[in-house]
C-alpha positions in Angstrom: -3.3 28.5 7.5 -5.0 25.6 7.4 -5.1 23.9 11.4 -3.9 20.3 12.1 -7.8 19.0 12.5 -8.7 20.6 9.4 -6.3 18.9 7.6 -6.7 15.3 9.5 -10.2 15.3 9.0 -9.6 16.2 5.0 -7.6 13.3 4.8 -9.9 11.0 6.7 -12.4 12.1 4.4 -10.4 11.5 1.1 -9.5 8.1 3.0 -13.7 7.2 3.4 -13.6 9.0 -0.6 -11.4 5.7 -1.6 -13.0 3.0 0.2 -16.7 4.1 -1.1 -15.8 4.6 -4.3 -14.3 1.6 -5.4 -16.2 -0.6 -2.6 -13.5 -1.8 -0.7 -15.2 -2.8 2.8 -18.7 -4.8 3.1 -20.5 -6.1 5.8 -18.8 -8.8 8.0 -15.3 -8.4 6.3 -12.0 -9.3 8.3 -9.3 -7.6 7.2 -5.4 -7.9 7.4 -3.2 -5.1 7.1 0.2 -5.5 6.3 2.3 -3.6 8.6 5.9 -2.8 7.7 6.3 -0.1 10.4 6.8 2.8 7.9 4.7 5.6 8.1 1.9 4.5 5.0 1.0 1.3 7.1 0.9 3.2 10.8 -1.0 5.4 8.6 -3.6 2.6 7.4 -3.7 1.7 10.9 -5.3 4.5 11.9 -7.9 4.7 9.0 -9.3 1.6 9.4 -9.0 1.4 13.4 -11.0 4.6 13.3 -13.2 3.6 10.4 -13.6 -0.1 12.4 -15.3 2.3 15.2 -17.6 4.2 13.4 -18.5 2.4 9.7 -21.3 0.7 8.8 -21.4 -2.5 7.6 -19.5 -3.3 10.6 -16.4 -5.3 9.6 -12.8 -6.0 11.7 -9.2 -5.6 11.4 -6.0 -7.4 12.0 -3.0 -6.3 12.0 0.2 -8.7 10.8 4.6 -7.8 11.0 6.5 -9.6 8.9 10.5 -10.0 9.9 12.6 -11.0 7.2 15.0 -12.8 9.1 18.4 -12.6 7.0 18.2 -8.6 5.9 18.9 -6.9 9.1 15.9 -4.3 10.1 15.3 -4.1 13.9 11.7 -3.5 14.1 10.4 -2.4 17.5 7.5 -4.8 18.0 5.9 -3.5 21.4 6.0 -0.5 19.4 4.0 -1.6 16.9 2.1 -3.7 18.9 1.2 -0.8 21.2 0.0 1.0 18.4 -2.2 -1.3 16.7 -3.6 -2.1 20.2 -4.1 1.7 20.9 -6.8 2.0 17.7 -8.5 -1.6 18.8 -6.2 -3.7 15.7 -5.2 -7.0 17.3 -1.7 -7.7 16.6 0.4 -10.5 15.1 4.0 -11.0 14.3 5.7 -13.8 11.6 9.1 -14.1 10.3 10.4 -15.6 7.6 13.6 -15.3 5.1 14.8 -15.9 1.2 17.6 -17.2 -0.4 18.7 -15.4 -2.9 20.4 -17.7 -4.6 17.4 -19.9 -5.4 16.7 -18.0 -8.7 19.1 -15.3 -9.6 16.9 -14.4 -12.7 14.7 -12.7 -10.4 16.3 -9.9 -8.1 16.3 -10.3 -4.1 13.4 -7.8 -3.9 11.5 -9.2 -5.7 12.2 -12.9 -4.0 11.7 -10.8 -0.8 8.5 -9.2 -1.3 7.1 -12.6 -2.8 8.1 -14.4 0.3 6.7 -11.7 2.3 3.2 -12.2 0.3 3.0 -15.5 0.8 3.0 -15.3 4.3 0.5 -12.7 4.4 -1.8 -14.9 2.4 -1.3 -17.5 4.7 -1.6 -15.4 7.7 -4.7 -14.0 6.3 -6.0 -17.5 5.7 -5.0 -18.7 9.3 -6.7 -15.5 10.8 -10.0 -16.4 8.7 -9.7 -12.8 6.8 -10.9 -12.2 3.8 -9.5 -9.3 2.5 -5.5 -7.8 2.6 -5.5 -3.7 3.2 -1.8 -2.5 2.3 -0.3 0.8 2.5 0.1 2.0 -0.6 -0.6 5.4 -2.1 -1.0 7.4 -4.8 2.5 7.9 -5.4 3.0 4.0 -5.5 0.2 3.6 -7.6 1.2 6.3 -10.2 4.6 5.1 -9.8 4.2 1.6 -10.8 1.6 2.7 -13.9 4.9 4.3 -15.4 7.1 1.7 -14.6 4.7 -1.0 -16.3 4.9 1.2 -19.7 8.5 1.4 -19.1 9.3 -1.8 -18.4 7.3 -4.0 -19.2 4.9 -2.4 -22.0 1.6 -2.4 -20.1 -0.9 -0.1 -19.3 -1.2 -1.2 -15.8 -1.0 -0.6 -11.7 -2.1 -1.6 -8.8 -5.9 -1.2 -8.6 -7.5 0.0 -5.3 -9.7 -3.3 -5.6 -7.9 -6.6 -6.8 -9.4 -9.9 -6.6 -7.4 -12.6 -6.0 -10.1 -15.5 -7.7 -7.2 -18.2 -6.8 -6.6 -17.7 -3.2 -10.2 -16.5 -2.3 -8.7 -13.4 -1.1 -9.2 -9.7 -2.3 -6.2 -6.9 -1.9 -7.7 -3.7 -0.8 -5.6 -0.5 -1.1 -7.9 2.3 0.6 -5.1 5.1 0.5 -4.9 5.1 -3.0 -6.6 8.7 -2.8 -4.2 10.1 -0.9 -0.7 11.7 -1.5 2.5 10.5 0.0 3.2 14.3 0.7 -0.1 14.2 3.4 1.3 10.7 4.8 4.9 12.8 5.6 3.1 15.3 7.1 0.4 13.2 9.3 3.4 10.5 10.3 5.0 14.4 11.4 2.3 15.0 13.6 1.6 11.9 14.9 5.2 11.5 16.2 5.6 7.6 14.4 8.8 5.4 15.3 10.8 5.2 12.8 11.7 1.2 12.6 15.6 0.9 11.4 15.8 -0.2 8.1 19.2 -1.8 6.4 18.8 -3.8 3.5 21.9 -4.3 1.6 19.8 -4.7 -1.9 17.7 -1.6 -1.8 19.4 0.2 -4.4 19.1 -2.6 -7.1 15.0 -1.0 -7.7 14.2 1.4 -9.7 11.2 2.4 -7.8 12.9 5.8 -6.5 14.0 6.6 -10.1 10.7 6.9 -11.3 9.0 8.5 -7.8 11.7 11.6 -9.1 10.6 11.8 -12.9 6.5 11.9 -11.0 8.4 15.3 -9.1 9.7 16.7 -12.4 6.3 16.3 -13.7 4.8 18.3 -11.4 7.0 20.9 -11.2 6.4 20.9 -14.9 2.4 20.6 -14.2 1.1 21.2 -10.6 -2.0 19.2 -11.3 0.1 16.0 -13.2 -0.7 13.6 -11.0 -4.2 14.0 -11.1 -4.3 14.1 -14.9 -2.3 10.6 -14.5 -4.9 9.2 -12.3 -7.7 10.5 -14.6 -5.8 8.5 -17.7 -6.0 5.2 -16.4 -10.1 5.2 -16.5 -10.1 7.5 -19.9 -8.2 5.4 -22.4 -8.9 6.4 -25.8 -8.6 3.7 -27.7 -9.0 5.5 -31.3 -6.1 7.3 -30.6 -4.1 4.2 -30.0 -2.1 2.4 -32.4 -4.0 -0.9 -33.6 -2.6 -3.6 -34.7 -4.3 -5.2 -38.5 -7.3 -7.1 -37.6 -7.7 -6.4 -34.1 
């Protein structure tokens, strides 16, 4: 049976795996990590608070909360706070809210994650960083590739590396390697806080409809996931319907 430091330092390694192979961190970087207080961010936290020790090109991260004011979700800030502090991550908190009613042809999630972005960005910009690290895995990034051909008829995701020309910024997501099922297990051992969580529009996404349908595909083919990571950088085009003249 595989021990507890075998298995942190395989995921460490799988972490350092991500961030060199899609050159996520240079010399002199500052970087901002959006922390939610669920396990994928306190996660991140660790990686790059250990990486920030020990990686060369030297670079430095920040850490920042965001409160949405009207969805209720007591976060535990000197938690938090404590945390980041504990793996040398400065820590900052902002608030913020949304009105749903300012555009009801786009759904309160999305009208709260945009608002939530924005301060980021201008957090990050405040804070002189130049890159964004958020908590994203695998699972989120194989997720949302399915939910693009689904809904919106796009071969797309969210890239570990995206470059945000128009804001001078660049989103970095260095777990992309990793599996939520290793994040369950690591927030497990490491004994995180769960922050309480109540929003009253969380059942309007589909994004645990499709995270069920990446289960059934694995328990149809262990190694699915994999083979779904592997698509996104072998398109066959020949294979693909093309359109006269194109």
């Amino acid at each position: 049976m595989e021990s507890t430091e075998t298995f942190i330092y395989k995921l460490h390694k799988r972490f350092d795996k991500c961030v060199s192979d899609y050159a996520l961190i240079n010399e002199g970087d500052k970087i901002l990590i959006g922390l939610s207080g669920g396990k994928d961010s306190l996660a991140l936290v660790e990686f790059l608070g250990r990486k920030q020790r020990i990686f060369k090109p030297r670079f430095t991260a920040v850490a920042v909360h965001i409160t949405m004011e009207n969805i209720p979700y007591a976060s535990d800030l000197d938690y938090l706070k404590n945390y980041c502090e504990s793996w040398g991550i400065e820590f900052h908190h902002k608030s913020t809210c949304f009105n749903p009613d300012t555009d009801k042809r786009k759904n309160p999630c999305f009208l709260c994650s945009w608002n939530r972005r924005k301060v980021l960005f201008e957090t990050a910009k405040e804070l002189n960083c130049n890159k964004i690290a958020l908590g994203h895995h695998q699972d989120d990034v194989l997720a949302t590739l399915l939910m693009n051909m689904n809904f919106q008829g796009t071969i797309s995701t969210m890239p570990p590396l995206l470059k945000m020309n128009k804001f001078e910024m660049e989103i970095i997501r260095p777990m992309s390697l990793i599996r939520e099922a290793d994040l369950i297990k690591l927030a497990e051992i490491r004994a995180f806080k769960k922050q309480n969580k109540n929003c009253p529009y969380e059942h309007d996404s589909h994004r645990s409809d499709i995270a069920k349908i990446l289960r059934m595909l694995e328990e149809i083919n262990p190694h699915s996931k994999d083979s779904l990571w592997g698509s996104m950088t072998n398109i066959q085009t020949e294979y693909l319907p093309a359109k006269k003249g194109n």
